[in-house]
BARO-813256 format. One record per residue: x, y, z of N, C-alpha, C, CB in turn; residue number from 1. Coordinates in steps of 0.2 Angstrom, whole numbers. Glycine has a CB too. Layout:
BEGIN
[[X,Y,Z],[X,Y,Z],[X,Y,Z],[X,Y,Z],NUM]
...
! end
This chain:
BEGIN
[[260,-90,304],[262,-83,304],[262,-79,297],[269,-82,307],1]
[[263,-82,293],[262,-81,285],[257,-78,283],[261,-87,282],2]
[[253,-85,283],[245,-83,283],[243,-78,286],[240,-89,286],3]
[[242,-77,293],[241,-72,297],[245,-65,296],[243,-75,302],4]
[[249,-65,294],[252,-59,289],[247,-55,284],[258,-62,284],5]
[[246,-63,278],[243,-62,274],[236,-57,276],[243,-68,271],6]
[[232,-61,280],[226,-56,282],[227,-52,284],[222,-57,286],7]
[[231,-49,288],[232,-42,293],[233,-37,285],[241,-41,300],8]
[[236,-40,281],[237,-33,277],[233,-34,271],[245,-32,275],9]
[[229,-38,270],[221,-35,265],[218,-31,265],[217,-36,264],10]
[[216,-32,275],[212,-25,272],[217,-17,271],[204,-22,278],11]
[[221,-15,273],[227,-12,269],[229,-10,262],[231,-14,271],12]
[[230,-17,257],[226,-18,252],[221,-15,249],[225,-23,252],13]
[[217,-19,252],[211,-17,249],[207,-9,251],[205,-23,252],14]
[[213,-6,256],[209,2,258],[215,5,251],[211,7,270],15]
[[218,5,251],[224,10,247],[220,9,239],[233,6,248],16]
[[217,0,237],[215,2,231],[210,8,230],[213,-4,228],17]
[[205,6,234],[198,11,236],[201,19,235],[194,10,246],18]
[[207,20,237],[209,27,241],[212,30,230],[220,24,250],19]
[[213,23,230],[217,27,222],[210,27,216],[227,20,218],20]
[[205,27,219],[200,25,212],[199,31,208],[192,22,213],21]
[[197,32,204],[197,37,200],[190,40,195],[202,36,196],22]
[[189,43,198],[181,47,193],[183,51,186],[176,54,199],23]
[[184,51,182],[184,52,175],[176,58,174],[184,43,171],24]
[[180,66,174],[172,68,173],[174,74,168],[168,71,182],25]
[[169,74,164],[171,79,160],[166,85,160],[172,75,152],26]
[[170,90,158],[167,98,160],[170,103,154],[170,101,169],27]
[[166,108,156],[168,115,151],[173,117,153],[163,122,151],28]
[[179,120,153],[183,122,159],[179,132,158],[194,120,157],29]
[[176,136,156],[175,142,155],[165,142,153],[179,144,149],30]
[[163,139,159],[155,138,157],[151,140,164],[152,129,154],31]
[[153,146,170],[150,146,175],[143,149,173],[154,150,181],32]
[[136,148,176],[137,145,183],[140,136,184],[129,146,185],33]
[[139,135,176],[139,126,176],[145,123,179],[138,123,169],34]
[[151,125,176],[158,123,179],[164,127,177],[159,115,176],35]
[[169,127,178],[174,131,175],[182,126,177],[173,140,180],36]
[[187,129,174],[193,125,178],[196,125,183],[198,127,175],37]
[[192,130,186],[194,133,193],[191,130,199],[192,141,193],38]
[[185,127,197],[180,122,202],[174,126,206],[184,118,208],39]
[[173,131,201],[170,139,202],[162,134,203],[171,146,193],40]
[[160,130,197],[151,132,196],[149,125,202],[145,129,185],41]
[[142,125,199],[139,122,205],[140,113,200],[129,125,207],42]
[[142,111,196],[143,106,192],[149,103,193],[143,108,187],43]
[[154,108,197],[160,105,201],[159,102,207],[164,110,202],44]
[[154,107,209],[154,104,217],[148,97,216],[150,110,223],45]
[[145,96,214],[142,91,212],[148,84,211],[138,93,205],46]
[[151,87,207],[156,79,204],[160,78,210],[162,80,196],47]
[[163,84,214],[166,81,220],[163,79,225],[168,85,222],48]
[[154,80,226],[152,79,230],[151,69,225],[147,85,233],49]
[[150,68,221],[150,61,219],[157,57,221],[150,61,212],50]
[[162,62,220],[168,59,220],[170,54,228],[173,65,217],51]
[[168,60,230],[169,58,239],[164,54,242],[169,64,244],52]
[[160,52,239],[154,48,241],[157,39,237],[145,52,238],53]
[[161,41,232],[164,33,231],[171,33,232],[163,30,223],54]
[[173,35,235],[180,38,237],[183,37,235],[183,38,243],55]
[[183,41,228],[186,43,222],[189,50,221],[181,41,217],56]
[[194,51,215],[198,57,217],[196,58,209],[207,56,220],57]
[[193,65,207],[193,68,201],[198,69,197],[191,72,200],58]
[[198,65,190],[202,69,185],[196,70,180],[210,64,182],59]
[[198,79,177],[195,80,174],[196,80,166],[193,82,177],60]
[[192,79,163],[195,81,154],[190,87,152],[192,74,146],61]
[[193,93,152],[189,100,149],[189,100,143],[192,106,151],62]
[[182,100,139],[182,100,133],[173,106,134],[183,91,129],63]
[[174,109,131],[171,116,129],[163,109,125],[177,124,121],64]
[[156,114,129],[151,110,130],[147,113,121],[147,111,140],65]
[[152,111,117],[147,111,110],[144,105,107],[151,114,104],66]
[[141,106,101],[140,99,96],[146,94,97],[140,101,88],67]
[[141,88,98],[146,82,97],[151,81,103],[150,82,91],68]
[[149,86,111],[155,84,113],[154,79,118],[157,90,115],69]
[[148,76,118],[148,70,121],[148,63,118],[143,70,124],70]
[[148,63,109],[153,59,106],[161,59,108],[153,61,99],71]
[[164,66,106],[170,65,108],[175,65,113],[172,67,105],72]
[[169,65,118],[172,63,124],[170,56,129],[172,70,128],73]
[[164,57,132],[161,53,134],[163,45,132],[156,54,132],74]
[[157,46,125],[158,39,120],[163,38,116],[154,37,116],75]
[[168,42,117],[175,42,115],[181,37,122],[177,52,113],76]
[[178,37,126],[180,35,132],[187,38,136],[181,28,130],77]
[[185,46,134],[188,48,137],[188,53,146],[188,49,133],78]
[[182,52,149],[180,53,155],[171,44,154],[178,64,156],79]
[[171,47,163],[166,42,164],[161,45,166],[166,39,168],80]
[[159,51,165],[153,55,169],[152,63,165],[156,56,179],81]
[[148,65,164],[146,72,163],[142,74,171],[142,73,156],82]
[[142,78,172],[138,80,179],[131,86,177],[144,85,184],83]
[[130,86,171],[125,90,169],[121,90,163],[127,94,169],84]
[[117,85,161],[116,85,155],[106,84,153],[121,79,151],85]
[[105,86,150],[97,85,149],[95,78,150],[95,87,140],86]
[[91,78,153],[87,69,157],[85,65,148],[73,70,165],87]
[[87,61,149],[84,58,141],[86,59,136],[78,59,140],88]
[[90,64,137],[96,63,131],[101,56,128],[102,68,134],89]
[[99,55,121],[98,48,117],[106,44,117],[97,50,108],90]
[[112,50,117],[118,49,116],[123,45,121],[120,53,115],91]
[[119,47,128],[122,43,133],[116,40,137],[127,46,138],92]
[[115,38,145],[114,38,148],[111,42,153],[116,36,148],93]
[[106,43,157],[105,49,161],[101,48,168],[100,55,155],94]
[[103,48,172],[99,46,180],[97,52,181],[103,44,188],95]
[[89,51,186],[84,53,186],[88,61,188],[78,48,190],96]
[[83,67,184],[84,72,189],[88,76,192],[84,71,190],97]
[[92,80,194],[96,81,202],[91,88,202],[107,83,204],98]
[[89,91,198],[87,98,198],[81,98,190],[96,104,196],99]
[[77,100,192],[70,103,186],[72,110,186],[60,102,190],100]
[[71,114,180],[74,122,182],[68,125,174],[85,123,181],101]
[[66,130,173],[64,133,166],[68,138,163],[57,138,167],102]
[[65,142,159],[67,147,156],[61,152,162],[65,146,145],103]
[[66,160,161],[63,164,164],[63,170,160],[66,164,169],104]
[[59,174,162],[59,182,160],[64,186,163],[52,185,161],105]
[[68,189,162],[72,194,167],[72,200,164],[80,193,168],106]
[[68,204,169],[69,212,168],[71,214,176],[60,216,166],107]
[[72,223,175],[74,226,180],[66,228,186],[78,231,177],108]
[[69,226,192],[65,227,196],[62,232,198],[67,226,200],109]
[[64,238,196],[61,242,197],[56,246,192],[65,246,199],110]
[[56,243,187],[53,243,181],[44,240,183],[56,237,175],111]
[[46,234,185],[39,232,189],[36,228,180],[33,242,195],112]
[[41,225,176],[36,224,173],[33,215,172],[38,227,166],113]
[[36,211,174],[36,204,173],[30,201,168],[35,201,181],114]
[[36,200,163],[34,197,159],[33,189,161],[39,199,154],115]
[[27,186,159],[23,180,163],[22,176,156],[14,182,168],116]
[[25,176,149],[23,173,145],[26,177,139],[16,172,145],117]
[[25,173,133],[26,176,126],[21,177,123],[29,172,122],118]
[[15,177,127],[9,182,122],[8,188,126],[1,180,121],119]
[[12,191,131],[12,197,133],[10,203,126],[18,198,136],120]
[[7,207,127],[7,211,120],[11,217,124],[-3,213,116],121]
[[15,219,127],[20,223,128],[26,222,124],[22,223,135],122]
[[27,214,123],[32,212,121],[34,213,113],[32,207,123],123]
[[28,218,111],[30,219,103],[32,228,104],[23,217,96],124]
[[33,232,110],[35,238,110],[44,238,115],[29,242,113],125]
[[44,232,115],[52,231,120],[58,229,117],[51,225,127],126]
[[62,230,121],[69,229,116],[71,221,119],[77,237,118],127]
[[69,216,116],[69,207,119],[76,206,118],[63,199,114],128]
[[79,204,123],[86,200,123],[85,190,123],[90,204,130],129]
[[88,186,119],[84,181,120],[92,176,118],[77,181,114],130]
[[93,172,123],[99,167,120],[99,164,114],[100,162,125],131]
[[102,164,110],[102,161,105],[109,155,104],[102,166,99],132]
[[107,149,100],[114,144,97],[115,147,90],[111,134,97],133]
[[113,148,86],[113,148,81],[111,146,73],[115,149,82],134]
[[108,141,75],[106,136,69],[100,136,70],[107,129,70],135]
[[94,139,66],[87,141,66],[84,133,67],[84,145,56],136]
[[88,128,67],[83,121,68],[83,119,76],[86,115,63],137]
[[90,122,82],[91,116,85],[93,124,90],[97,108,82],138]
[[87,131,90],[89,137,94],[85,133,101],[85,145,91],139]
[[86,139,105],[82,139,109],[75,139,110],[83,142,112],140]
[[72,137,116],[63,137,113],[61,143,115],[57,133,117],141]
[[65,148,118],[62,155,118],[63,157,111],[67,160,123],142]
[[68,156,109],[69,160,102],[64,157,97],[77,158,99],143]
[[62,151,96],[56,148,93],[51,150,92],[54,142,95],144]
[[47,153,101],[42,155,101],[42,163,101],[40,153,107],145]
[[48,166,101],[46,174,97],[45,173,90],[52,180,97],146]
[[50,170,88],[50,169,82],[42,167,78],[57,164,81],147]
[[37,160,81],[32,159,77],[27,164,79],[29,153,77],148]
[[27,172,83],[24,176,84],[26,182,79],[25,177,91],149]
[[30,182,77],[30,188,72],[37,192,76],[21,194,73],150]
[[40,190,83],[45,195,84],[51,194,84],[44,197,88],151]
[[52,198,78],[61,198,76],[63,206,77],[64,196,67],152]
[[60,210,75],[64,216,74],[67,218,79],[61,221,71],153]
[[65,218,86],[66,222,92],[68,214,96],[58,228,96],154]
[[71,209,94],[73,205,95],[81,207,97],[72,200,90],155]
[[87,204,101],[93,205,99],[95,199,104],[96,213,99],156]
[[99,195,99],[100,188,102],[110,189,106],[100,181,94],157]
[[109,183,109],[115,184,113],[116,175,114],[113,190,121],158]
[[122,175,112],[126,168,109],[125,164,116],[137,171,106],159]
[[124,156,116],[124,154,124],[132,153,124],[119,146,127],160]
[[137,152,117],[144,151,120],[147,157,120],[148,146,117],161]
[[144,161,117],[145,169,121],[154,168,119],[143,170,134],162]
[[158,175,120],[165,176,120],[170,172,126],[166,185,120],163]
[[169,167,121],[173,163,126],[182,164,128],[171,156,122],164]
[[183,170,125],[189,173,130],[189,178,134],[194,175,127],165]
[[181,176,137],[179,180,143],[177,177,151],[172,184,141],166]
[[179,177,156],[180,171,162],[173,168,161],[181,174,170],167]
[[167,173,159],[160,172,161],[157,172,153],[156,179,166],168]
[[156,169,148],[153,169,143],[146,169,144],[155,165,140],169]
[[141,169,146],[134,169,148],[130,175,152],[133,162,151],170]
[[137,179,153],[134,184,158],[130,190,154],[140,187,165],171]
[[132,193,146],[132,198,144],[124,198,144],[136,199,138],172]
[[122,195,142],[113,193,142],[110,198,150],[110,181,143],173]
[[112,194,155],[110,196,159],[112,203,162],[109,193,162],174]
[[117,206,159],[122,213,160],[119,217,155],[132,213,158],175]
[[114,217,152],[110,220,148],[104,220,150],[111,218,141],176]
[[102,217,152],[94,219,156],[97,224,162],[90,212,160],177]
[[102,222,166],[105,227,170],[106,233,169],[111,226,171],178]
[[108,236,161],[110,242,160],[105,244,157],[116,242,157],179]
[[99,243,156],[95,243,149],[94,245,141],[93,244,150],180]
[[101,240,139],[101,238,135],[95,236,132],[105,236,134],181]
[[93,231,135],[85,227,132],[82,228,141],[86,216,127],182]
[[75,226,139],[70,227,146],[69,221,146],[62,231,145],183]
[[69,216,145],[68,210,145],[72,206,142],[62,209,143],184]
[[72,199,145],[77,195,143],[75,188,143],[83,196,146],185]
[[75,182,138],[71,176,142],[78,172,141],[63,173,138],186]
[[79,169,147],[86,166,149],[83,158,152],[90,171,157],187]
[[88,155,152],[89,146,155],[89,148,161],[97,141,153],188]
[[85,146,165],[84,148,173],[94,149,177],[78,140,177],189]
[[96,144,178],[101,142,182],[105,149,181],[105,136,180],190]
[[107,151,171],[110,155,169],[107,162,174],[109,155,162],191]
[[102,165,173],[98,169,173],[99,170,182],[89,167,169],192]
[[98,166,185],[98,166,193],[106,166,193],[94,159,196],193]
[[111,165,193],[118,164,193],[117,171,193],[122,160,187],194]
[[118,174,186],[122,181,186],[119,187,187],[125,182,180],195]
[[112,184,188],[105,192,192],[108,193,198],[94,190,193],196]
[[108,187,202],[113,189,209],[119,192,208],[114,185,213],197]
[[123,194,203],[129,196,203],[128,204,202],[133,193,199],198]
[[124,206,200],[122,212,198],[121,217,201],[119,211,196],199]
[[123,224,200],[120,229,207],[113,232,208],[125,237,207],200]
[[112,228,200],[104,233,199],[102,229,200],[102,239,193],201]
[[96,227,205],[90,224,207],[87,221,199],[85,230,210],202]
[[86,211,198],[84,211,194],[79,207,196],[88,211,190],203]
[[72,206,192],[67,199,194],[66,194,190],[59,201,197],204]
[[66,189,192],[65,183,187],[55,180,190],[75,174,189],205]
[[53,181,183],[48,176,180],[49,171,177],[44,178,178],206]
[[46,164,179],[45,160,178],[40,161,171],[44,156,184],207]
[[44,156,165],[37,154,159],[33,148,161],[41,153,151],208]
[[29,149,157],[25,142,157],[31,137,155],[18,143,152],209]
[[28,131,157],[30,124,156],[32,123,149],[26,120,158],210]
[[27,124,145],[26,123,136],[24,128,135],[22,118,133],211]
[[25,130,127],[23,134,125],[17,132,120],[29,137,121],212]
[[13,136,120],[8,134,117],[8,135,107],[3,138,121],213]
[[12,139,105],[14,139,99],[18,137,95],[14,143,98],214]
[[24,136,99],[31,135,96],[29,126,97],[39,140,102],215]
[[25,126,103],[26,117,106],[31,114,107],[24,112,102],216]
[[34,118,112],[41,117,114],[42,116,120],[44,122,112],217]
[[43,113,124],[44,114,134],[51,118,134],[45,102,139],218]
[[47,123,139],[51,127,143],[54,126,150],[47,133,143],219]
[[55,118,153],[57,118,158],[59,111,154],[52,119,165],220]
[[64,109,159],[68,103,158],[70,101,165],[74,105,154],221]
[[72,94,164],[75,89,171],[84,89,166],[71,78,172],222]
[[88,89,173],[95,89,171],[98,84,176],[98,97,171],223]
[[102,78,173],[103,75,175],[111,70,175],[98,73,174],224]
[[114,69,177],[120,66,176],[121,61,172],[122,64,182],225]
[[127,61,165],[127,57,160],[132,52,161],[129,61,154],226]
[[131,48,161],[138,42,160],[134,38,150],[138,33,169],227]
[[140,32,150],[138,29,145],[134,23,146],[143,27,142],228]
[[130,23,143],[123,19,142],[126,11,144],[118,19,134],229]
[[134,9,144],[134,2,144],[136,3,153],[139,-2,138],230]
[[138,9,155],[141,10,161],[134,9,167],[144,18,160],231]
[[130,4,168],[124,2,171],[125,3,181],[122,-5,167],232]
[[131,0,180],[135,0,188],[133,9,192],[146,-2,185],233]
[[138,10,186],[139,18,189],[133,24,190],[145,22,185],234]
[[131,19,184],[124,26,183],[118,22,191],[117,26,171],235]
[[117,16,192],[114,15,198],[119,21,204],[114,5,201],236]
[[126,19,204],[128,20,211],[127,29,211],[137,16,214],237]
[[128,31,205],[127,39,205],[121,40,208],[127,42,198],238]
[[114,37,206],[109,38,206],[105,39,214],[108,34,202],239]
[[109,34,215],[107,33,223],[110,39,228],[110,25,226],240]
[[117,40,225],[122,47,228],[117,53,227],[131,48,224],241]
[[113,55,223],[110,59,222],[104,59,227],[110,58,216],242]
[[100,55,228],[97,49,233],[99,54,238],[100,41,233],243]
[[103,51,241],[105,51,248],[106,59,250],[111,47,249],244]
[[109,60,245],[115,68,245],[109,72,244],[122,69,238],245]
[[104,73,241],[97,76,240],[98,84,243],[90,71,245],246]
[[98,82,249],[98,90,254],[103,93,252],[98,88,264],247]
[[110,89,253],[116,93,251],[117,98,243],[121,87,252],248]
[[116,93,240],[112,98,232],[109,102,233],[108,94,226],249]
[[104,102,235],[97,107,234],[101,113,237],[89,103,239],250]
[[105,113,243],[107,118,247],[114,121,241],[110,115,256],251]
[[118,117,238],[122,119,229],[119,125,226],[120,114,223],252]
[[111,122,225],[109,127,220],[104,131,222],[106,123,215],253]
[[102,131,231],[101,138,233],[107,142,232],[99,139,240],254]
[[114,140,233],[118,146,233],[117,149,226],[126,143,235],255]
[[119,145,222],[120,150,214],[114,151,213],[124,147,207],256]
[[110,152,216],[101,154,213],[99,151,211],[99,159,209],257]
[[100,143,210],[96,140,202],[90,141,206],[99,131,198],258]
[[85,145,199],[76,143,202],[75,137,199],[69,150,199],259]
[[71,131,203],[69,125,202],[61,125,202],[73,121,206],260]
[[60,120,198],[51,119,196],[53,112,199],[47,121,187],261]
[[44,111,201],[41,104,204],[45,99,201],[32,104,202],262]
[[42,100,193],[43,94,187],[46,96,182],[36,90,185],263]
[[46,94,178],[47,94,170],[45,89,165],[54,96,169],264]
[[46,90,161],[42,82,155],[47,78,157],[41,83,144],265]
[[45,71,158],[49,66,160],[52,64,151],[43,59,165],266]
[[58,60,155],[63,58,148],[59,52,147],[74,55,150],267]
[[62,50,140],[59,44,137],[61,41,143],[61,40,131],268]
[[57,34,142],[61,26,145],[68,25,142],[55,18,143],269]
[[72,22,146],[76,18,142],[77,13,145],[82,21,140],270]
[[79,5,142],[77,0,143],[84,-5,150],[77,-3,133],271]
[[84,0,155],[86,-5,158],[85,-3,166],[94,-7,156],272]
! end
């Protein structure tokens, strides 16, 4: 009867452990469309949709997505997962993929002007709004390729961590094509798609080319979930969730607009 005890209550055991496991995921807590504290972006629903597929319960560690923050968090061993990060990025680990996305052009729609590139020659009579980081070595590739064209003066940049005691830091970029402040705007797709739909004034997103032909810079990226490179377990079982879940994502990022491309330049190899 003992014994027979002993079995009836394992798998009880063994459901309660499953029931308490825990996904470690680190996020911006102020970075919509990507994530917020509130479980606002499409980077939230992502990790929950991970979470519930290993029936696991999220805790998260909000740490504001600047330099070094995947030393000091990640490979600091303080969460197990980013849900968003460049495919082939050196510092962690990266499964294939969930979303291919570019840089776009944003102007107002009724303008009718779609900007299709950086050798437009309109673009040396317009007022260009252009995300910037702020380190002339490590900007954005929009900003690169005005810059090896000659255009600064009618340039006006706009910060990607923006006033971060504002709920939306990333929206002012595209609230200025809105208002016209600037006629054009070249944005990180997801950004650009996120807050053009929030807008009242009609805005249209062109797609840039893939690469630039001056700067030699790719304008489209793969974005893919980070864990740590020794973490080989979790980056298969993520990978496959991604796999499977396919449809259910893709429908994520129709909601918040993200416009998505075919491909993008594939990440290095990495060796496992």
């Amino acid at each position: 009867m003992r014994r027979g005890g002993l079995f009836l209550l394992l798998p009880l055991l063994l459901s309660c452990s499953q029931a308490h496991r825990e996904l470690r995921v680190c996020a911006d807590p102020n970075n919509l469309p990507f994530s917020n504290r509130a479980g606002q972006g499409f980077e939230n629903r992502l990790a929950s949709l991970i979470a519930a597929d290993l029936g696991a319960t999220i805790r998260y560690t909000w740490w504001a997505q600047r330099r070094g923050n995947v030393r000091e968090t990640l490979n600091a061993g303080l969460c197990d997962l980013i849900p968003g990060v460049g495919a082939g990025l050196e510092m962690l680990a990266t499964t294939r993929p969930y979303y291919n996305s570019s840089y776009v052009a944003v102007t107002r729609a009724d303008r009718r002007l779609r900007i299709a590139g950086f050798d437009d020659p309109r673009l040396r009579s317009l007022r260009i709004g252009v995300q910037m980081i702020g380190d002339d070595f490590s900007n954005t590739p929009p900003a690169h390729a005005l810059a090896r064209r000659g255009l600064i003066d009618n340039v006006r940049g706009y910060m990607v961590y923006g006033d971060y005691a504002q709920p939306a830091p990333q929206a002012p970029i595209i609230a200025a094509v809105a208002s016209g402040e600037v006629d054009v705007a070249f944005v990180w797709g997801p950004v650009a798609g996120y807050f053009a739909g929030r807008q009242r004034t009609p805005l249209s997103l062109t797609r840039l080319p893939e690469q630039d032909r001056l700067a030699e810079l790719p304008m489209a990226f793969g974005v893919g979930v980070g864990v740590r490179r020794s973490d080989r377990t979790l980056k298969r079982d993520v990978e496959q969730i991604l796999e499977r879940r396919g449809p259910e994502i893709r429908r994520i990022l129709a909601a918040y607009h993200v416009p998505t491309v075919a491909t993008a330049p594939p990440p290095p190899e990495d060796d496992d």
